[in-house]
Structure formats: structure tokens, C-alpha cells
N, C-alpha and C positions, 0 to 999 in steps of 0.2 A: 221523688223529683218535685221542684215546686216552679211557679210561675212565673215568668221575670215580665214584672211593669216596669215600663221606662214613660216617662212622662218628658215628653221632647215640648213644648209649649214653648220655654226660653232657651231651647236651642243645644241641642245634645248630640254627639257623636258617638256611633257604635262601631268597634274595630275589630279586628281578629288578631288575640293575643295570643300564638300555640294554640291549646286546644279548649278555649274559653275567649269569652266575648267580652272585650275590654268597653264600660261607658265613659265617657269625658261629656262632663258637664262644667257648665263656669261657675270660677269660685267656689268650687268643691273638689275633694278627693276624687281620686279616679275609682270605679267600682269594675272587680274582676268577677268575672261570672263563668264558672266551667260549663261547657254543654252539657255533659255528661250528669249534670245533676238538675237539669230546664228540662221542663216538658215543652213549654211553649212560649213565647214571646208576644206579649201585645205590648203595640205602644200606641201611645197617647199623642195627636196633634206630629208636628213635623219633627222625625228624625232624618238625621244623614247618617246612610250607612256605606261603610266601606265594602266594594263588589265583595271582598272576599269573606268578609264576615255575612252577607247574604246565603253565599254561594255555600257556608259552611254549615247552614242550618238548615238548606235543604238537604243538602248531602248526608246531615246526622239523623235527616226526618224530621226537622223540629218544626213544629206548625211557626208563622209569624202572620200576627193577625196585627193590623191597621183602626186605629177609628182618629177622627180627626179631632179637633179640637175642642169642643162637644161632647166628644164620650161615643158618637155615631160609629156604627160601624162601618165600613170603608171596604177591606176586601181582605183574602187571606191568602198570603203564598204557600204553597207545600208541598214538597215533593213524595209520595207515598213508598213503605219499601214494596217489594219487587212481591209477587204470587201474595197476592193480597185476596183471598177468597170469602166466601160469606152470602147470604143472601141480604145482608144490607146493603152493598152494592147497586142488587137491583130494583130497592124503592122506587126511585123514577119511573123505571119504566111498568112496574106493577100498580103504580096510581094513574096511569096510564089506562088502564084497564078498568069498567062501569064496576062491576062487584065488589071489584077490590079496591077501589075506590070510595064506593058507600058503604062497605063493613068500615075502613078507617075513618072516616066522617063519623060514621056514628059511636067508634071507639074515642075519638076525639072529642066530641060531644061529652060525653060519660067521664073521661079523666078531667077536663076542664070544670065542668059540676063539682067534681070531688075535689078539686083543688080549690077551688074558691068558695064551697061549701065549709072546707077547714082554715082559710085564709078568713073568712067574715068573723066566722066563730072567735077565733082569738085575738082577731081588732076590734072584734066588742061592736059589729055594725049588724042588722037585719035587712036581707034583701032577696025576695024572690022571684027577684027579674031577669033579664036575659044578660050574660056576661058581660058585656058592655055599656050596659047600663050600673050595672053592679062595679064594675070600673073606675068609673066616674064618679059614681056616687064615694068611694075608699078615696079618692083623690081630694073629693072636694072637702071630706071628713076631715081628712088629716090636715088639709088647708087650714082650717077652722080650726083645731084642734092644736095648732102648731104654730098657729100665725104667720106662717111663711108657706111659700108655693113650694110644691116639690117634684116639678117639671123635669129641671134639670139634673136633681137626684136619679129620676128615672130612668131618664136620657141615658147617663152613662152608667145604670144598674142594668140597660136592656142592649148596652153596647159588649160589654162585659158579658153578660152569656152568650151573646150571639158569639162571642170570639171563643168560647169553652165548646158550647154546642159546637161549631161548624169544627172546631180542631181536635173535637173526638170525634167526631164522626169522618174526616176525614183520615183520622187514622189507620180506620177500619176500611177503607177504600172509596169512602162516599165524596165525593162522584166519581164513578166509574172514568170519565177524563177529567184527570186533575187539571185543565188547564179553565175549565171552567162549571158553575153549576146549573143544571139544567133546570127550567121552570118548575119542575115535578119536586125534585130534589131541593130548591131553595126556598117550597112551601114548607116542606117537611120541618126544615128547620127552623121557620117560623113560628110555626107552628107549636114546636119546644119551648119556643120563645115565651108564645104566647102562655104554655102551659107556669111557665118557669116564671113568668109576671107576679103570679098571685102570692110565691115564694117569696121575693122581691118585698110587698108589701109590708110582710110581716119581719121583714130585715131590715128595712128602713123605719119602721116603726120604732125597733129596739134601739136604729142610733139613735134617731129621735131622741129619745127619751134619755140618753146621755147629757141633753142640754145643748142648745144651738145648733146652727145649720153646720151639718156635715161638710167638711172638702171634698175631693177627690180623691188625699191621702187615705181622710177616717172611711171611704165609702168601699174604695179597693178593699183595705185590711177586714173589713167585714164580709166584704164579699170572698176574701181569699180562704175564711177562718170556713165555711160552707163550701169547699171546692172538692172535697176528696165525696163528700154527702150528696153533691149534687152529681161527680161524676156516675156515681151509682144508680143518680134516680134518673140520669138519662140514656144511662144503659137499658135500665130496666121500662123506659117508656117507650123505647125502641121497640126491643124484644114484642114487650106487650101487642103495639101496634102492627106487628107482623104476623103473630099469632092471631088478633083479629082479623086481619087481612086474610088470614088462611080460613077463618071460619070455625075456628077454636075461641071457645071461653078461656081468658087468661085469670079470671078469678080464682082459682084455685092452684093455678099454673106458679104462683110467687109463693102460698104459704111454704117455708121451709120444710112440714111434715112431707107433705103431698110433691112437692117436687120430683124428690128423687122416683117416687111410683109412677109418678107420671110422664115423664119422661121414657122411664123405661117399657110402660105402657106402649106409648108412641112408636118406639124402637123396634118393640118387636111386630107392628101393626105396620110400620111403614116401610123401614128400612128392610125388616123380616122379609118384607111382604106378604105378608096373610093377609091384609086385606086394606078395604076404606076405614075409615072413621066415621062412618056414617053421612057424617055433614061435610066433608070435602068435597067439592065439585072437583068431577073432572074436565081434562083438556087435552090438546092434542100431547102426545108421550112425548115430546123431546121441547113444546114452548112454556114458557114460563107461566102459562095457563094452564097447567095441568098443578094443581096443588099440591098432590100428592108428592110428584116431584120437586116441589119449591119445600119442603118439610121435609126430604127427605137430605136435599144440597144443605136446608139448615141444620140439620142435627149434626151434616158431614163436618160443614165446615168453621160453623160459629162454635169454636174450639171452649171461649168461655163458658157457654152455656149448660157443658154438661163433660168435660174434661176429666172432672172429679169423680164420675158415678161409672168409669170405666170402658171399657170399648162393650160394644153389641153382640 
């Protein structure tokens, strides 16, 4: 399934044709789009939509993400389907919590280093300062280097994940009330964001280097050609950062050898119950402070993670 941009700026209508989303733009062909083959819908700037072409993409599940005319993002409507389980769900309220709160700070800390440690490397810049200086300094590089600002390229490259990030994660049930996201939950995804910036860099660099300042058209098509790549590496930053929240090393946790042993490790230490993991802290047996039980709801229910290596 792939992604429908609508770019509403001069004025575009979306309707409900059967069982596919008809757009009407002026002075152009009409474009027929079935649900059944959209993951998600962002649009750009002001659309009119008809109620029932709304009503028909939450009812299919289809995330429809907003950013305004700028590239900003704006908000995400979505209706979740129904027994939606996982311990992703309960990020919010586990950053909520001092420990599990500076295990993911300091997990955070660590993937951010690694990402912009291989972002500098391959824009050709030296910098061993604090991320946001390191930032800055890529911007004003590329400034120089291009002779145009790329402000606004950012703007809607940081509008565009946030509508990827928030509408997979909302797939998976985050946030626990779809009608809105809690302060805990809408760092998180910042957060991605933030991770997901330094990726950015090294994508805007390559249109760059096509010759002349990007559109919106050339900047989307780039960012759509990384969409199946990135759904993975936000899966997998997810994962990561709950596993540090448990107090597990997730270094070892991704290489493909080591997986499957490890998991099944896990299985039979947690779920088995023979025992701790040494380094789990315990909590009361039935609040989301007890670790052991948040690892073991995860194994039940994050069905992707370990589906393939069989039941326990």
C-alpha cells in the first residue's frame, strides 16, 4: 500500500467514489484513489473534504494526517481497529515513571550520537559537539555549499515524518485515547522526529545535488522512495527504546543471528517463569511497574516481534 499526498494549496476537493477517494483539482483530470490500496493520507495546506469521504477512512482505519501550508504539521485524525494490544500503548504512562524514564533519556541520548555520528560522516562535515550545535552547523554548511537556505526544505521534510511516525504508531494503538495525545506520548514522537532529522539531512543533500532548489513535488518523491526503510527503522527504535526502558541491552537484541536465541532466552526466563533477568527491577505484580510483567505482556502481545520463532 502506498501513501496519498494531496497537495490542496490551489484548492482541491476529496469525495467518496464507491470504495475509493475521488480528488477534483482545477484544470486537471480527476484522480481515483481505492482505499484498499492507501495506507495513509496527508495533505498539504487547505483541503475540502466531503463528511463521507472522512467518515470512510476512518472506518477503513486509514490514518489522515494535516500539515498546513508550510509542510507543518497540524494534527492526525484516526480511528484505531478494535483489541488493539501491545505494550506500546503504554509508553505514556511508563515515561511517567523516574527509571523508566532515564533508562529512555539515556537510550535516546545513544541513538541520537549514532545517527548523526553517520549523518556527519557522509556529508563530509567534523563535529564533536552537542547535537544541536552539530545541527546547525549541517544547516549552515549546506547554506554555503548550495547557496540557498534550506529552511523550508526542512520544514516540510520534519512535516512529513511526523505524519509517518504519528500514523504508525497510531496503528499500533498509540495513544491509548485516539481522541487525543498525551504530553508523555507526543514527546515520544518527537523525539523520532528528532532521531529521524539527521536521516533528512543526508536526503536533502542527494536532491541537492540533482541541481537547484527542490519543490515540494521533488521533495515528497524523495521522501516517499525511503518510506518502506524508514517504516522499519521506526519500528525498530520503538522496540529498541522499550527494551531500554526494561533495562535490557538492545545491542545485541537486532543482530539477526542472536535474535532468535534471545528472545527465546527471554521466553523461557519470563514467560516460563524461572526466573529474573538479573537486571529487571521489580514492582507491585499486577502495575506497570513491575517489569517483569511489562516483558512478559510484550512478548504476549507485540505479535511482530517474534510471530516467526513460534509459540513458548
Amino acid at each position: 500500500m502506498k501513501t496519498l499526498y494531496v497537495d490542496g494549496r490551489r484548492g482541491v476537493d476529496i469525495r467518496l467514489d464507491g470504495p475509493a477517494l475521488r480528488v477534483l483539482r482545477p484544470a486537471r483530470a480527476d484522480g481515483q484513489f481505492p482505499l484498499q490500496r492507501i495506507s495513509r493520507i496527508v495533505v498539504l495546506g487547505c483541503v475540502r473534504w466531503q463528511p463521507e469521504a472522512v467518515n470512510a477512512c476512518l472506518r477503513e482505519h486509514k490514518p489522515v494526517v494535516e500539515l498546513d501550508a508550510y509542510g507543518r504539521f497540524v494534527r492526525i485524525l484516526f480511528s484505531p481497529p478494535p483489541l488493539q494490544y501491545g505494550l506500546a500503548r503504554h509508553i505514556g504512562e511508563l515515561l511517567e515513571v523516574r527509571r523508566f524514564c532515564e533508562r529512555y533519556e539515556r537510550w535516546l541520548r545513544s541513538a541520537e550520537e549514532t545517527e548523526m555520528s553517520d549523518a556527519l560522516e557522509r556529508l563530509g562535515f567534523s563535529c564533536r559537539r552537542q547535537p544541536e550545535v552539530a545541527w546547525q552547523m549541517v544547516c549552515a554548511g549546506q547554506h554555503r555549499r548550495w547557496k540557498m537556505r534550506v529552511g523550508a526544505g526542512y520544514r516540510l521534510l520534519t512535516g512529513l515524518s511526523m505524519a509517518q511516525i504519528s500514523s504508525a504508531f497510531s496503528v499500533i494503538g498509540l495513544p491509548r485515547n485516539p481522541y487525543y495525545w498525551g504530553k508523555q506520548e507526543y514527546r515520544i514522537v518527537m523525539d523520532m522526529v528528532r532521531l529521524e532529522r539527521w536521516r533528512q539531512a543526508v536526503m536533502l543533500e542527494k536532491v541537492l545535488e540533482g541541481g537547484g532548489w527542490p519543490g515540494s513535488r521533488e521533495l515528497i518523491a524523495a521522501f516517499e522512495t525511503e518510506s518502506e526503510e524508514r517504516e522499519r527503522r521506526i519500528e525498530a527504535w520503538r522496540c529498541c527504546a522499550l527494551f531500554a526502558m526494561m533495562g535490557i541491552s538492545s545491542v545485541d537484541v537486532w543482530h539477526p543471528v542472536l535474535q532468535k536465541e534471545f528472545l527465546a532466552r527471554v521466553r523461557e526466563k519470563v514467560v516460563g517463569r524461572v526466573g529474573n533477568l538479573g537486571r529487571i527491577p521489580f514492582g507491585g505484580r499486577e502495575t506497570l511497574r513491575s517489569s517483569v510483567r511489562i516483558l512478559r505482556d510484550h512478548l504476549k502481545y507485540d505479535r511482530r516481534m517474534h510471530e516467526s520463532y513460534g509459540a513458548a
